[in-house]
Biotite code that builds the C-alpha atoms (Angstrom):
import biotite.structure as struc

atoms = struc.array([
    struc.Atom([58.129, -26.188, -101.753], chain_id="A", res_id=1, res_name="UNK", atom_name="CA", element="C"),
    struc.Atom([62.059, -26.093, -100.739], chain_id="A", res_id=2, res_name="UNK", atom_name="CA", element="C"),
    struc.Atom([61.432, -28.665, -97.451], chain_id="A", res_id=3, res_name="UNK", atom_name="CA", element="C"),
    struc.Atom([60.191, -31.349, -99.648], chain_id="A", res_id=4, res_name="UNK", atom_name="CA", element="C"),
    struc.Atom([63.444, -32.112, -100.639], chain_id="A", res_id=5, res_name="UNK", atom_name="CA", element="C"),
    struc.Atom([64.511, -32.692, -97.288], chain_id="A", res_id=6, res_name="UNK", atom_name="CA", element="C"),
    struc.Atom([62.086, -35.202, -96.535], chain_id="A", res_id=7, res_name="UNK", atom_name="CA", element="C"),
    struc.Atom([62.792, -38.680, -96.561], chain_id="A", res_id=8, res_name="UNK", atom_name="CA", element="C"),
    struc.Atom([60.524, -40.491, -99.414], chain_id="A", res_id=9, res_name="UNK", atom_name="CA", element="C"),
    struc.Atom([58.535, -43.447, -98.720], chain_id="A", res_id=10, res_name="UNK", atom_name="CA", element="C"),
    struc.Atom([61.206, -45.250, -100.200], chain_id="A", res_id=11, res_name="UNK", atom_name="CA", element="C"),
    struc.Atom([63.825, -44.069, -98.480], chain_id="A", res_id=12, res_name="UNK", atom_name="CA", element="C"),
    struc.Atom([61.963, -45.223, -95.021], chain_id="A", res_id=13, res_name="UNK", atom_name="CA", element="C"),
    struc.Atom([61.583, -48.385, -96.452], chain_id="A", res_id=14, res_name="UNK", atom_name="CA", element="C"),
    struc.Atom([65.288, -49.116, -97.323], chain_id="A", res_id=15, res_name="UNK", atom_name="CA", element="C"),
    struc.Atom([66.193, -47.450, -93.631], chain_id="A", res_id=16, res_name="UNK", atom_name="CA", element="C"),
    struc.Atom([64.053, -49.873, -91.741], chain_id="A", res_id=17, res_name="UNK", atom_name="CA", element="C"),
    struc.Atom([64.304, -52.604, -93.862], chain_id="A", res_id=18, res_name="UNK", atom_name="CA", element="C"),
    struc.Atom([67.957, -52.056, -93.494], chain_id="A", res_id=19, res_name="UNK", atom_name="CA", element="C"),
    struc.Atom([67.798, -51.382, -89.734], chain_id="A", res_id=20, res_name="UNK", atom_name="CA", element="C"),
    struc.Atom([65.985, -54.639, -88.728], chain_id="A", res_id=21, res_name="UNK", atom_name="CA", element="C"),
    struc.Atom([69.343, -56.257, -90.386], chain_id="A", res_id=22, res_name="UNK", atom_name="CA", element="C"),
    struc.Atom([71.070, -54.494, -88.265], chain_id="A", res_id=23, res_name="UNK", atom_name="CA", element="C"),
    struc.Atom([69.450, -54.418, -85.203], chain_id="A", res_id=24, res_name="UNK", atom_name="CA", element="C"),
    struc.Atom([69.113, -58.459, -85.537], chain_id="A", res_id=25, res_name="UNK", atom_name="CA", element="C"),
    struc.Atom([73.716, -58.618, -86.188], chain_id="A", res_id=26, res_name="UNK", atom_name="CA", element="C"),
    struc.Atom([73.894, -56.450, -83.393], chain_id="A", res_id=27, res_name="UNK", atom_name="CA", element="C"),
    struc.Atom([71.967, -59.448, -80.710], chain_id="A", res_id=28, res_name="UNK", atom_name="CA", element="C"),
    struc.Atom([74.195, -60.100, -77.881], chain_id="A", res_id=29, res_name="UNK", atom_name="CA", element="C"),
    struc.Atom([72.846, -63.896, -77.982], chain_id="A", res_id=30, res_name="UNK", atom_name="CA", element="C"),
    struc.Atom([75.439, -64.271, -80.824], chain_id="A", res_id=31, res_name="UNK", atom_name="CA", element="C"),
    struc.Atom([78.739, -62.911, -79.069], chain_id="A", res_id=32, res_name="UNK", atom_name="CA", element="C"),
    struc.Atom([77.425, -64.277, -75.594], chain_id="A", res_id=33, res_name="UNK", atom_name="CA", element="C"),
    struc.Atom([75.815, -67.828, -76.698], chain_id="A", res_id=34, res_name="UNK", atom_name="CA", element="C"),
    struc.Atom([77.289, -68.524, -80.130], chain_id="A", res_id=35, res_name="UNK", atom_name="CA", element="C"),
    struc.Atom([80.854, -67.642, -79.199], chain_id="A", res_id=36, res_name="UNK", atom_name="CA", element="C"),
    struc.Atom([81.166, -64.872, -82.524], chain_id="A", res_id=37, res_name="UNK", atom_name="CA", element="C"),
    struc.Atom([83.814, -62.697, -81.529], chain_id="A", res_id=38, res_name="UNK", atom_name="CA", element="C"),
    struc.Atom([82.270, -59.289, -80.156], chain_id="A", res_id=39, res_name="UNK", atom_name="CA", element="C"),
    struc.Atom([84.833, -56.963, -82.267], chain_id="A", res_id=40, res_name="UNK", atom_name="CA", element="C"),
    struc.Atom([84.363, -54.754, -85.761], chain_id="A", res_id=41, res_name="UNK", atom_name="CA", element="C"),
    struc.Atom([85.184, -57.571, -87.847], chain_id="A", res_id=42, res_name="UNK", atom_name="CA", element="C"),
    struc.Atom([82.751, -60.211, -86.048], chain_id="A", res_id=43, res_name="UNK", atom_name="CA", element="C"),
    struc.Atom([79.539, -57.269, -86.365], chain_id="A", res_id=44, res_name="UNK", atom_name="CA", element="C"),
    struc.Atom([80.862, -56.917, -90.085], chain_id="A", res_id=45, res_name="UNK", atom_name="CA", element="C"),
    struc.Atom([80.224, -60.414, -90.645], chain_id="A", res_id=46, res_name="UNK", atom_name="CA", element="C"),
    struc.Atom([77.102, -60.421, -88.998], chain_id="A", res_id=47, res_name="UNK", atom_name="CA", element="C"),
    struc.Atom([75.697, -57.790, -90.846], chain_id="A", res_id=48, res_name="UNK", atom_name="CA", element="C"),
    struc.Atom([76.935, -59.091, -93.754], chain_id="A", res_id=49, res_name="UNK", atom_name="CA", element="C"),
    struc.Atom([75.318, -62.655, -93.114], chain_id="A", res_id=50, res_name="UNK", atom_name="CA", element="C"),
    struc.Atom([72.376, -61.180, -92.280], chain_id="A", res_id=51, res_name="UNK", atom_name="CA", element="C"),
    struc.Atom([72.070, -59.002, -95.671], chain_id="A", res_id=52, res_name="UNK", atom_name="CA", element="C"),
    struc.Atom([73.164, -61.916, -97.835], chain_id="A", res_id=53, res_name="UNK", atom_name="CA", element="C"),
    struc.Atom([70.139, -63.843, -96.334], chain_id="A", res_id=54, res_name="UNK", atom_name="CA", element="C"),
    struc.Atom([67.744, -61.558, -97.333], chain_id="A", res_id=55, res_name="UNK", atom_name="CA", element="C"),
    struc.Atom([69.332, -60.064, -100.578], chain_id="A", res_id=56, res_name="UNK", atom_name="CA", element="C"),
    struc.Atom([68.969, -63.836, -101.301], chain_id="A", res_id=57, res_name="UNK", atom_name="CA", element="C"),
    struc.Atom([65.103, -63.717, -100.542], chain_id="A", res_id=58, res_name="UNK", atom_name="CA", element="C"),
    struc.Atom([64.705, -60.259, -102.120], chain_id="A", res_id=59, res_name="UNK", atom_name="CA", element="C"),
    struc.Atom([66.758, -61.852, -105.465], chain_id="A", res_id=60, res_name="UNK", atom_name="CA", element="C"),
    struc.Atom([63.919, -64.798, -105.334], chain_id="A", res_id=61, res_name="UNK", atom_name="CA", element="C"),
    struc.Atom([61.216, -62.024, -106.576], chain_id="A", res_id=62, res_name="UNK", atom_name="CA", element="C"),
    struc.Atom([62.023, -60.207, -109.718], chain_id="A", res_id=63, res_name="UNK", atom_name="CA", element="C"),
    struc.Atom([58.805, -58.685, -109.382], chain_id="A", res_id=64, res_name="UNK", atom_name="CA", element="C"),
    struc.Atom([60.909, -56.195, -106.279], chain_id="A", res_id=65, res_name="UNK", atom_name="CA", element="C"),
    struc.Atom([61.152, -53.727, -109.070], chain_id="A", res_id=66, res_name="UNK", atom_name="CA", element="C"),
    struc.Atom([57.339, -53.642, -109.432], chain_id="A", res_id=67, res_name="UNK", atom_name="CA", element="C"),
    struc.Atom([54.937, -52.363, -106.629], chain_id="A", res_id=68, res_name="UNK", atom_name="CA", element="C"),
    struc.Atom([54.220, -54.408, -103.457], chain_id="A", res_id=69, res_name="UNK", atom_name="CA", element="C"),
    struc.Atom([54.626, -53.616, -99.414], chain_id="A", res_id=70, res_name="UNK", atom_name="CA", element="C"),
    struc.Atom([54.228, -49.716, -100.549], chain_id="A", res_id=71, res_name="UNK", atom_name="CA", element="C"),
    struc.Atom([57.391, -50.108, -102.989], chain_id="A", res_id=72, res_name="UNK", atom_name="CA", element="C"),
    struc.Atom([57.252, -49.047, -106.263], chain_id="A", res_id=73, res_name="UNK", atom_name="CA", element="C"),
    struc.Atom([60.578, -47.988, -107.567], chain_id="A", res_id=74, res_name="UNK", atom_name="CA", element="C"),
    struc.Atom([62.393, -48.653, -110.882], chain_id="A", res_id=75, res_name="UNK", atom_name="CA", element="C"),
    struc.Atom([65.842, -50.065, -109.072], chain_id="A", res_id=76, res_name="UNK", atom_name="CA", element="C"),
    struc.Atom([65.575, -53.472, -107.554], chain_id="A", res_id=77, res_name="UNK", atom_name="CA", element="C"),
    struc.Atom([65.087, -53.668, -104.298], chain_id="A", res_id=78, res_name="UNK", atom_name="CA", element="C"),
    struc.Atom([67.936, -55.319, -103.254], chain_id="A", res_id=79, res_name="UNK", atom_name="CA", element="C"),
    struc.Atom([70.340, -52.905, -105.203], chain_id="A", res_id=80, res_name="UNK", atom_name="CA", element="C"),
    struc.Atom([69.163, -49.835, -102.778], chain_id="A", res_id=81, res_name="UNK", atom_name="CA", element="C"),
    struc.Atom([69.732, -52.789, -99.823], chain_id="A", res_id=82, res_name="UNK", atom_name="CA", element="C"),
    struc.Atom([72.815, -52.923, -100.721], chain_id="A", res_id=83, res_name="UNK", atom_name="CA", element="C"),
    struc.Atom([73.740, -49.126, -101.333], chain_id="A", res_id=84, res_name="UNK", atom_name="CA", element="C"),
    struc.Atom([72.224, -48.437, -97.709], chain_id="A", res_id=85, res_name="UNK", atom_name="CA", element="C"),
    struc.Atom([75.293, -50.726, -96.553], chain_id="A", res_id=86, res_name="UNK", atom_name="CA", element="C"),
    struc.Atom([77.710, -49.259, -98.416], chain_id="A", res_id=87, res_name="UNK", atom_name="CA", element="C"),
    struc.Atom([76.907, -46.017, -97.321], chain_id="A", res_id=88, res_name="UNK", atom_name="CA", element="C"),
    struc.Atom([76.585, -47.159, -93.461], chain_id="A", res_id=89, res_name="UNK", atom_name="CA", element="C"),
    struc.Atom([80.185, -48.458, -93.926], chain_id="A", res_id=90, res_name="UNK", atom_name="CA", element="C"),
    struc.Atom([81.394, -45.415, -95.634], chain_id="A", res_id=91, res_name="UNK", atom_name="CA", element="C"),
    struc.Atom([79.952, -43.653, -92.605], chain_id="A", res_id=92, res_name="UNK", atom_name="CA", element="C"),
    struc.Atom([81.773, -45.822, -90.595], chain_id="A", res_id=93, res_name="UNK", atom_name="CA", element="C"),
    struc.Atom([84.672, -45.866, -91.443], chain_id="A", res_id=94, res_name="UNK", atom_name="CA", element="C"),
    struc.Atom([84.444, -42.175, -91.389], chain_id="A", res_id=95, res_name="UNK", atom_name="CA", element="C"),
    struc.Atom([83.422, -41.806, -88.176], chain_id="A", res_id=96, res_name="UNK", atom_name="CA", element="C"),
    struc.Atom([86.525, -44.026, -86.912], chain_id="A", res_id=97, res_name="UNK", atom_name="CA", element="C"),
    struc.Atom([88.498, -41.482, -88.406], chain_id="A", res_id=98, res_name="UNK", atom_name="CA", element="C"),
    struc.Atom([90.072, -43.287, -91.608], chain_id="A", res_id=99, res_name="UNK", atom_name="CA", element="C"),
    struc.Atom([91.248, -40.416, -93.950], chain_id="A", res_id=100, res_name="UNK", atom_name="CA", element="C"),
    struc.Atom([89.547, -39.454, -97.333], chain_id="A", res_id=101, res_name="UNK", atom_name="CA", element="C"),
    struc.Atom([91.910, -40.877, -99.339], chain_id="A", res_id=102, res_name="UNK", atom_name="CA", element="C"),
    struc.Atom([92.094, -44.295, -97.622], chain_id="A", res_id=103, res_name="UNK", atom_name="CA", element="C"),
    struc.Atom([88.306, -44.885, -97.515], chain_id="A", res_id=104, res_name="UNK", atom_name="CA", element="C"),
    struc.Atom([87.726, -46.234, -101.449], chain_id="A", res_id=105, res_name="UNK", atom_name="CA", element="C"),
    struc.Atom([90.130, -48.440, -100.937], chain_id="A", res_id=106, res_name="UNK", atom_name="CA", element="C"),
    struc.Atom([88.529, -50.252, -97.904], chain_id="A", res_id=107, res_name="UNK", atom_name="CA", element="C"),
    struc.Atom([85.375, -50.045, -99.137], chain_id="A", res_id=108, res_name="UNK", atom_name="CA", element="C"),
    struc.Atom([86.928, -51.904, -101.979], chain_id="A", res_id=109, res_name="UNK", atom_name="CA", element="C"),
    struc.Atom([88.042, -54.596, -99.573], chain_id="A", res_id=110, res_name="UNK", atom_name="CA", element="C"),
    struc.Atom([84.764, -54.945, -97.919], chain_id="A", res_id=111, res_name="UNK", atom_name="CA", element="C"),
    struc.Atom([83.224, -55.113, -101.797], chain_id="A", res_id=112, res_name="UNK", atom_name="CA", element="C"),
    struc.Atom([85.545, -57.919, -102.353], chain_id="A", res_id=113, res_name="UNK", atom_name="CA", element="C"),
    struc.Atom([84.608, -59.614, -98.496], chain_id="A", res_id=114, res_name="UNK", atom_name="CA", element="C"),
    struc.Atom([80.526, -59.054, -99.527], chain_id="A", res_id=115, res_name="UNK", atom_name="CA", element="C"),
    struc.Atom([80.520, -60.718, -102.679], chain_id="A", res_id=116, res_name="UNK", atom_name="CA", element="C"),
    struc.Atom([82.869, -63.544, -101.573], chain_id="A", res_id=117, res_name="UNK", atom_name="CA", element="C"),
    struc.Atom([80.987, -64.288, -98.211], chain_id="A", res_id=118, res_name="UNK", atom_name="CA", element="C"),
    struc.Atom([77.528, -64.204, -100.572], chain_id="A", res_id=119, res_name="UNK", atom_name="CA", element="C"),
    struc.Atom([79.081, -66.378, -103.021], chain_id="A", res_id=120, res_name="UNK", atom_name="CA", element="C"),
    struc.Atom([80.115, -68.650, -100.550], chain_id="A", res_id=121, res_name="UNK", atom_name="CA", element="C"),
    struc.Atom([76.503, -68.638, -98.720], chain_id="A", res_id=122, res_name="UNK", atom_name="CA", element="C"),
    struc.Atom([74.525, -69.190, -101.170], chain_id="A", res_id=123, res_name="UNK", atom_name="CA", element="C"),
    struc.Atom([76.544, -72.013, -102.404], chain_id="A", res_id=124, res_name="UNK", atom_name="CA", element="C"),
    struc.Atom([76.338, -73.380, -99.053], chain_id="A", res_id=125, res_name="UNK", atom_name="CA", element="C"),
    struc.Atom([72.879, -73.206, -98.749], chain_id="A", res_id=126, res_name="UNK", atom_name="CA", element="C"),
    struc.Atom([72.196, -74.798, -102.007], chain_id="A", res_id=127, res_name="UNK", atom_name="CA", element="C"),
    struc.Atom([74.564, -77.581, -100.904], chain_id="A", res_id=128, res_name="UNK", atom_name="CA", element="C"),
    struc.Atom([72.912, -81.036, -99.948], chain_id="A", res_id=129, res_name="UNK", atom_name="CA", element="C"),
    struc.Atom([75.836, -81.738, -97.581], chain_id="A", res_id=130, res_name="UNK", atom_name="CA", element="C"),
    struc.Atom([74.889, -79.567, -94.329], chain_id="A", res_id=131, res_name="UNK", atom_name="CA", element="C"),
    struc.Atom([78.654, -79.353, -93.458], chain_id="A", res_id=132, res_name="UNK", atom_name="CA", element="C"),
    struc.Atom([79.453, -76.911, -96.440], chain_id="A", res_id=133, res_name="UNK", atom_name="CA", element="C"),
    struc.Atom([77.513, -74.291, -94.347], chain_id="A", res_id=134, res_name="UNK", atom_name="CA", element="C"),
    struc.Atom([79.214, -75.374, -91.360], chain_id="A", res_id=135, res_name="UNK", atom_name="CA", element="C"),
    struc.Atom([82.683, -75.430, -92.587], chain_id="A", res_id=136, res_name="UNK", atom_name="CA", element="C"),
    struc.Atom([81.736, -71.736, -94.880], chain_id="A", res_id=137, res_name="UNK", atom_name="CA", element="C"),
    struc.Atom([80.797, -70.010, -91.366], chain_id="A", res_id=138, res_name="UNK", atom_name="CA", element="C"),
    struc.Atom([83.517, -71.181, -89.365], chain_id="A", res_id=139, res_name="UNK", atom_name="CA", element="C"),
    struc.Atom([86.268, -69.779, -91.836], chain_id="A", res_id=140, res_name="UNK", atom_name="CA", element="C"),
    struc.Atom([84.669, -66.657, -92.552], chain_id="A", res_id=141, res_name="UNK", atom_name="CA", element="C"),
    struc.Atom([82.757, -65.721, -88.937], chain_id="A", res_id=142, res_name="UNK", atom_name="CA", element="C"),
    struc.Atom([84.797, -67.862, -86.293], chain_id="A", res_id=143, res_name="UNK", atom_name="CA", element="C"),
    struc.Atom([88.122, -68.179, -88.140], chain_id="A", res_id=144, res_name="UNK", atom_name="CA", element="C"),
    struc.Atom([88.318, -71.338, -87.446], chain_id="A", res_id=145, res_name="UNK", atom_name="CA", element="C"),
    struc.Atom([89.574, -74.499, -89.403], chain_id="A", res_id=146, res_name="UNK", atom_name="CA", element="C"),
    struc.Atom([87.150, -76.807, -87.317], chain_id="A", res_id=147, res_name="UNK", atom_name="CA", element="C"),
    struc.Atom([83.433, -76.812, -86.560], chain_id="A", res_id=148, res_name="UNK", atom_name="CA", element="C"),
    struc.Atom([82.096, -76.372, -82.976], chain_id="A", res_id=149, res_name="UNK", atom_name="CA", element="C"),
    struc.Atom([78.961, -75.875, -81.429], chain_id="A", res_id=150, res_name="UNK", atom_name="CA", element="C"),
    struc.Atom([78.956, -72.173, -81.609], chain_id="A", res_id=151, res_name="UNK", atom_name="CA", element="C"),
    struc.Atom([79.131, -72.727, -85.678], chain_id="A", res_id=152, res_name="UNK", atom_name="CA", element="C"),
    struc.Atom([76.679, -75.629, -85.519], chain_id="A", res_id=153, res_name="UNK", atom_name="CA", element="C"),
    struc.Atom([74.338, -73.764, -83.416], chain_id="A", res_id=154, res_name="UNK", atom_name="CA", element="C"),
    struc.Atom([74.525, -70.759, -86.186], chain_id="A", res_id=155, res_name="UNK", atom_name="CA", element="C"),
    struc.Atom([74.538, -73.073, -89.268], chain_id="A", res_id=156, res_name="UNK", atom_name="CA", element="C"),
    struc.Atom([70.979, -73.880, -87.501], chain_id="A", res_id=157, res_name="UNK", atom_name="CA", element="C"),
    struc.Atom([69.720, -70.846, -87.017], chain_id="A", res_id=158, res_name="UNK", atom_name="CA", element="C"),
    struc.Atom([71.067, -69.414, -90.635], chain_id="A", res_id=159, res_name="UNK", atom_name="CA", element="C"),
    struc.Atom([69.038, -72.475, -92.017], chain_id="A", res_id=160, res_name="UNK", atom_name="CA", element="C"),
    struc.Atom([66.289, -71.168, -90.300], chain_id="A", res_id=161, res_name="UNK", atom_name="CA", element="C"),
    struc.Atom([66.053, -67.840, -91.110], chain_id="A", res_id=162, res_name="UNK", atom_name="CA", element="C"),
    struc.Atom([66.357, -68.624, -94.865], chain_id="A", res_id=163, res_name="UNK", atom_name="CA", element="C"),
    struc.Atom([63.437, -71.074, -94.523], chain_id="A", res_id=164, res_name="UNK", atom_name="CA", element="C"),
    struc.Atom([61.889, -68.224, -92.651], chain_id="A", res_id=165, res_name="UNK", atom_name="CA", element="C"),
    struc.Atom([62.414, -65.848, -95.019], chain_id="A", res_id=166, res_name="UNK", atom_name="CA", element="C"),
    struc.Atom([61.392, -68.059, -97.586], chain_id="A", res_id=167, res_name="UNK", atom_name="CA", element="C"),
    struc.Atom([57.629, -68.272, -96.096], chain_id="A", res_id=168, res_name="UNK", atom_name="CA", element="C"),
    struc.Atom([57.320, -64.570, -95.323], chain_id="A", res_id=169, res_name="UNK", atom_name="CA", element="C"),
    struc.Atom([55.652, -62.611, -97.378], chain_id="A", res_id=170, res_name="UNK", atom_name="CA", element="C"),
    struc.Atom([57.595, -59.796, -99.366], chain_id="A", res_id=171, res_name="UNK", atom_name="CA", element="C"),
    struc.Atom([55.779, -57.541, -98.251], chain_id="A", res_id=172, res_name="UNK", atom_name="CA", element="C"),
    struc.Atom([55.861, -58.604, -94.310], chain_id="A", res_id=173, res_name="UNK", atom_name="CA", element="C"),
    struc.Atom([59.521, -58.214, -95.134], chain_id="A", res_id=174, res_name="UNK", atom_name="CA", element="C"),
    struc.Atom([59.310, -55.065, -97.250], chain_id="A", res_id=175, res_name="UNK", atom_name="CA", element="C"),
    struc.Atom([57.312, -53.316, -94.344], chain_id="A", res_id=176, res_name="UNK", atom_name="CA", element="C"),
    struc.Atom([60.111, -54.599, -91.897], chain_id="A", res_id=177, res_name="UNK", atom_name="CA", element="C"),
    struc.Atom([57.666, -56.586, -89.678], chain_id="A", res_id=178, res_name="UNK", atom_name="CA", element="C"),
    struc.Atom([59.784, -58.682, -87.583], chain_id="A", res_id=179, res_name="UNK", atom_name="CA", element="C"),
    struc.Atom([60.528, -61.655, -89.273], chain_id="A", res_id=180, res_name="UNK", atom_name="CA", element="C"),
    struc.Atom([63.378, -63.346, -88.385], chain_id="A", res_id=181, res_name="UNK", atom_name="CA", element="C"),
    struc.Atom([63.485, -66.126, -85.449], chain_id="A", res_id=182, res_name="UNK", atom_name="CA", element="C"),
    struc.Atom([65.263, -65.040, -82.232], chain_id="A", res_id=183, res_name="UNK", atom_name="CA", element="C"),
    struc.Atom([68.767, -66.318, -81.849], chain_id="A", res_id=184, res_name="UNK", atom_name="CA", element="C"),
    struc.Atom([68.126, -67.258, -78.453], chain_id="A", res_id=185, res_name="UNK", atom_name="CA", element="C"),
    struc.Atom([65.955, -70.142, -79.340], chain_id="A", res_id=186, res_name="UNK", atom_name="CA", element="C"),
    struc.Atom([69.074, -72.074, -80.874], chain_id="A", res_id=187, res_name="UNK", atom_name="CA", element="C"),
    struc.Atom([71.174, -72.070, -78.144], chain_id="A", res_id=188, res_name="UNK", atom_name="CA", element="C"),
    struc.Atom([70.082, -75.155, -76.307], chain_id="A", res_id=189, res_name="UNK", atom_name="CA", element="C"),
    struc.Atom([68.929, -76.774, -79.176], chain_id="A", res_id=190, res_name="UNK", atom_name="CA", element="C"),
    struc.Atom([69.710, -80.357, -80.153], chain_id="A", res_id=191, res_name="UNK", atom_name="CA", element="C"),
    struc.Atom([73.073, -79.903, -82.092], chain_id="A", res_id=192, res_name="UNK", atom_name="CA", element="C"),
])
């Protein structure tokens, strides 16, 4: 039948919400109010983008994501589609905002380059024994900043957090897009 082409798969719901819990948790106004991350395009961008590393990280911990579990059984990893759903939300974007057809490759080639350095530079950072290298990799790239304050100590925390969090979930708690990732909230009057 012709509409079942229209219909999203089960896998395409998966990568939407999975995707859209990312989102929706960037897009907290604890972190522009609380955490002092500037409330502008490029401040969401790294949000999102922090926020996707995290759990591309978590995702990238399984090889098995190309196998069945949570409902999921596709042949491309998991974290591949993850990633294709944001490159097509900032396609749409950037669309939407009115950049022209011919400019649009070569932003989404500078947001390519941001991604990969931001991951790079996050994962490094949480593999790092020092705590500062976290500190010091969020204030450059979130806060633009050369020094850390308690806005960037207060989101080292909760980044530290969420990848312990997302370390104890269970894939498929996080393939089903329960809500698993601690509320920003609870950070800001922590001990820094």
């Amino acid at each position: 039948m012709i509409l079942t082409a229209f219909r999203r798969s089960v896998h395409d719901r998966t990568i939407h919400a999975l995707y859209g819990m990312i989102v929706a948790q960037a897009r907290s106004g604890v972190f522009y109010a609380d955490y002092g991350i500037p409330d502008t395009l490029e401040g969401r961008f790294e949000l999102i983008v922090l926020h996707l590393v995290l759990v591309l990280r978590r995702l990238g911990r399984h090889r098995e994501n190309t196998r069945t579990f949570g409902g999921w059984r596709g042949s491309e990893p998991l974290g591949q589609l993850l990633f294709d759903a944001f490159c097509r939300d900032l396609d749409a974007n950037l669309r939407e905002m009115g950049v022209g057809d011919l400019a649009v490759p070569r932003r989404m080639r500078g947001f390519g380059e941001a991604f990969y350095g931001r991951q790079a530079a996050y994962e490094a950072a949480l593999a790092a024994a020092d705590e500062r290298v976290l500190e010091n990799a969020l204030a450059r790239n979130i806060f633009e900043l050369e020094s850390v304050d308690a806005g960037v100590t207060r989101l080292a925390n909760y980044t530290r957090a969420v990848a312990a969090q997302l370390e104890a979930v269970d894939v498929d708690a996080l393939v089903s897009s329960e809500s698993v990732l601690p509320n920003p909230a609870a950070f800001v009057n922590a001990e820094l």
